[in-house]
N, C-alpha and C positions, 0 to 999 in steps of 0.2 A: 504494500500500500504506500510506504514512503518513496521505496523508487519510482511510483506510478507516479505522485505526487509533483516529486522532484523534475520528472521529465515534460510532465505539462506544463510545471514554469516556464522550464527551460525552452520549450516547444514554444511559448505565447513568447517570451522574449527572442527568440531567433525569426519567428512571425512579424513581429514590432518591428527587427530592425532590416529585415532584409524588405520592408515595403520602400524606405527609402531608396534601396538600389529598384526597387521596379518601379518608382517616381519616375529616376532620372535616366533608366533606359528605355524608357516608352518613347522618349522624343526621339532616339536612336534607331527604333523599331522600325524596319518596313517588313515588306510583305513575301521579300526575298526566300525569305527562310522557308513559307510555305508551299514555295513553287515545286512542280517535277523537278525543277533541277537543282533545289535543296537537298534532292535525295539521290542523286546520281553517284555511279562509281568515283572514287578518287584515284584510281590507279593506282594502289598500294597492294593490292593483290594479285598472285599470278593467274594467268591465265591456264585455265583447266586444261586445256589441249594443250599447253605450253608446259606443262610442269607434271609427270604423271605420278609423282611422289606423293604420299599424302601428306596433308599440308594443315597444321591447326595454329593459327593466329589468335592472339589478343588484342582489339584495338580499343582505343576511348576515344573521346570528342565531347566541346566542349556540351552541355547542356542549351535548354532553348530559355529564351525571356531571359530576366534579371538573373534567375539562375544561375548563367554561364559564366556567372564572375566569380561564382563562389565552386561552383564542382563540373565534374564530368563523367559522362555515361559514358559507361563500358559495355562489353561483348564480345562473344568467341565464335569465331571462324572455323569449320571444320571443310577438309573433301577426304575421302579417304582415296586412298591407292587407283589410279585407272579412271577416276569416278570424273562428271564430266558436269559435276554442280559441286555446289557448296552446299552448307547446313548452318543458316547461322543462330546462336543460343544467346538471349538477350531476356532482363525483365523489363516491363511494359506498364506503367499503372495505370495508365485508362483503361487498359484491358478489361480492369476490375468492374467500373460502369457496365458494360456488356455482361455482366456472370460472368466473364469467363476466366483463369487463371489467369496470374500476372506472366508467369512463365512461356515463352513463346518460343519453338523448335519450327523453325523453316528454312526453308531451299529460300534463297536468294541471292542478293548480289553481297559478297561478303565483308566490301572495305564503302559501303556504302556514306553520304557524306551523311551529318546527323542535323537535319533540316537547316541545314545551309554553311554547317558549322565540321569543318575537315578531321579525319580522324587520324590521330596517331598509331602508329605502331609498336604499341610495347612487349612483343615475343610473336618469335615466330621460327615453328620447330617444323622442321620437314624429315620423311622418309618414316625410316623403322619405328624411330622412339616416336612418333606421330600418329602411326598405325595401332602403335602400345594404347597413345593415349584417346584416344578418337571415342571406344566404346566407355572408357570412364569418364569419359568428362560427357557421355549420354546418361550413364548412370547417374553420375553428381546432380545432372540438372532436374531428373528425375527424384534423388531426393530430397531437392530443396523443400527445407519447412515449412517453407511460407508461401507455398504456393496462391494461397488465395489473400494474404496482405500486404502490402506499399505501406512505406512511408517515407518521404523523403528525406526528411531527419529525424534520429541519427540512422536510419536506417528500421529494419531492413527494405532496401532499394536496388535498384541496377548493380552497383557494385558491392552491395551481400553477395548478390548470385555468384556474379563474379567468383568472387573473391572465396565463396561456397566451393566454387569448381576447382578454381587453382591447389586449394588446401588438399582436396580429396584425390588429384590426379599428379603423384610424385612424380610424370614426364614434367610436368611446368614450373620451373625454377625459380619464376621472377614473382615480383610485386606490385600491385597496383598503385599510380601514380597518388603523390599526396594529395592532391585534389579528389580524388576517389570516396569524396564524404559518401557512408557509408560501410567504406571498407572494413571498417574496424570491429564492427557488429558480429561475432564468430558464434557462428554454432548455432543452437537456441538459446541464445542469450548467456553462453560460456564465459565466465570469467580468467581463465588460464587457458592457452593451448599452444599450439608448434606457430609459427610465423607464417605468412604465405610462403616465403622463397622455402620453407622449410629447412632453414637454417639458424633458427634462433628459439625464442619462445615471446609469448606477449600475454599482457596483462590487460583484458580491457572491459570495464563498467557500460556495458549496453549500449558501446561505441561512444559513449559521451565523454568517458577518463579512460585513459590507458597508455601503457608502455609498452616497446617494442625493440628489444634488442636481438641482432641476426648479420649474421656476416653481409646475408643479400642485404639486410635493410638499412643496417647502420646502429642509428641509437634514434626512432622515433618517440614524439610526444604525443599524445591526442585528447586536445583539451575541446570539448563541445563541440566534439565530432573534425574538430580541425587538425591539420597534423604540420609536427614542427618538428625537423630533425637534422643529421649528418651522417654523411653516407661516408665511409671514410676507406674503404678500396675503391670506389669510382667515386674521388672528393667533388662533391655537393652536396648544397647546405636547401632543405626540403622545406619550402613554405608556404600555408595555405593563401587562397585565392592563386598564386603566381603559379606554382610547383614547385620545381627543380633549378634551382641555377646551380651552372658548373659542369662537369663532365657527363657526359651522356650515360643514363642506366644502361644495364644488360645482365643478361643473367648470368649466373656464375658456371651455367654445365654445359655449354653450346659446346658440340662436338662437331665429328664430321660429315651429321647433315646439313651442312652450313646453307643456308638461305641464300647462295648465290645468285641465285635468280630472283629474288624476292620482288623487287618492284616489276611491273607491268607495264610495258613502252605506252599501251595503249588500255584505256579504262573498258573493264566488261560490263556488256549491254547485259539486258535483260534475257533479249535473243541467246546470247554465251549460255546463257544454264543449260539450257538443249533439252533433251527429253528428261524427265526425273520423275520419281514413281512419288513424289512430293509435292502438292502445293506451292506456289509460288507468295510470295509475304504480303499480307493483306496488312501491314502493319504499317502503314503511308500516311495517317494522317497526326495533324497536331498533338501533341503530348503536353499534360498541363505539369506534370513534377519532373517527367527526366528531358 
């Protein structure tokens, strides 16, 4: 009853101050973001007949509205071996409106932009250990506990799921960006467990307070859902709103399926999925939390 207590303050004050930033980005707002081509490939992914390796990505991008100054939505990229689509794994909170889980498993375009807003690249594992990870990281999203709840602070949201996956699938060595509000929320509601890069251990209070010490990670803080830290094998110093300043992340076990190929000269259409025994992503319009 007290942490429940405690998180609705805290929920009404992070409501109170984040109206200011969506004051002052409504004059910034147009209508860009909602177009087709808000949501078109960025060319960060290979092309399925170009690459017959199987191929599981992580990317994020910033958020929509005022949002995008404070976090960014994440999601996982799958093809497997030969295969001639992708499969991408993302949570969704409008979904909830419709009855239907937040959880969303579809064939799509996999590096798609996030309604206007580019996404980055933060892992990308190809061949064998890919193949390893491809069916666990179906299971994982399959387990997720929250299937039918959002919340966009402190979670769980987009990057619970995430970050659900990464934990559960020891092929993925890396971390979610410190903008990744939500991340920190482990488990159902776990107070102690292993790190994401699963090199350390972390300490976290319903994502709202927590610690995180891990070779991948550094030494993070996470005060109200915000993360503040130092990465000290790839020195950068981690801070919210901004991210990362300083040397670029990466994970610590790339071997040699090296992602030689990784970007895509040319961005994949829609046309590119080709046949697939899967639905194509109904999942195009406006988003009010991620």
């Amino acid at each position: 009853m007290l942490a429940s207590a405690i998180m609705t303050k805290l929920r009404k004050l992070f409501v109170a101050t984040s109206a200011v930033a969506s004051v002052i980005s409504t004059s910034n707002a147009t209508a860009q973001d909602w177009t087709p081509a808000g949501r078109t490939s960025a060319a960060i992914s290979p092309l399925p007949e170009k690459e017959s390796r199987a191929v599981v990505q992580v990317l994020a991008a910033r958020t929509v509205r005022w949002r995008k100054y404070f976090a960014v939505h994440s999601w996982i990229a799958t093809k497997e071996k030969d295969a001639k689509f992708y499969r991408v794994y993302q949570v969704i909170g409008w979904r909830l409106r419709r009855g239907q889980d937040v959880v969303s498993i579809e064939t799509d375009l996999p590096d798609r932009k996030w309604f206007g807003h580019l996404p980055e690249l933060i892992y990308d594992l190809r061949g064998k250990k890919a193949e390893s990870a491809i069916p666990k990281i179906h299971a994982a999203a399959l387990s997720y506990p929250y299937q039918g709840a959002y919340r966009a602070w402190p979670g769980p949201n987009s990057n619970t799921f995430v970050s659900h996956i990464i934990r559960n699938t020891p092929e993925i060595g890396v971390e979610l960006p410190p903008t990744a509000i939500g991340k920190d929320w482990m488990g159902k509601g776990d107070l102690v467990g292993l790190s994401e890069s699963k090199t350390g251990v972390q300490f976290s209070l319903f994502g709202l307070l927590g610690m995180t010490v891990g070779l991948g990670e550094g030494v993070e803080m996470n005060v109200l859902g915000l993360s503040f830290g130092v990465d000290v094998l790839r020195p950068a110093i981690k801070l919210p709103l901004i991210g990362r300043l300083g040397f670029s992340d990466a994970s610590l076990d790339q071997d040699e399926d090296s992602p030689e190929t990784a970007t895509a000269k040319d961005p994949i259409s829609p046309e590119k999925l080709m046949e697939n025994p899967e639905k194509k992503s109904s999942d195009d319009r406006p988003v009010s939390l991620d």
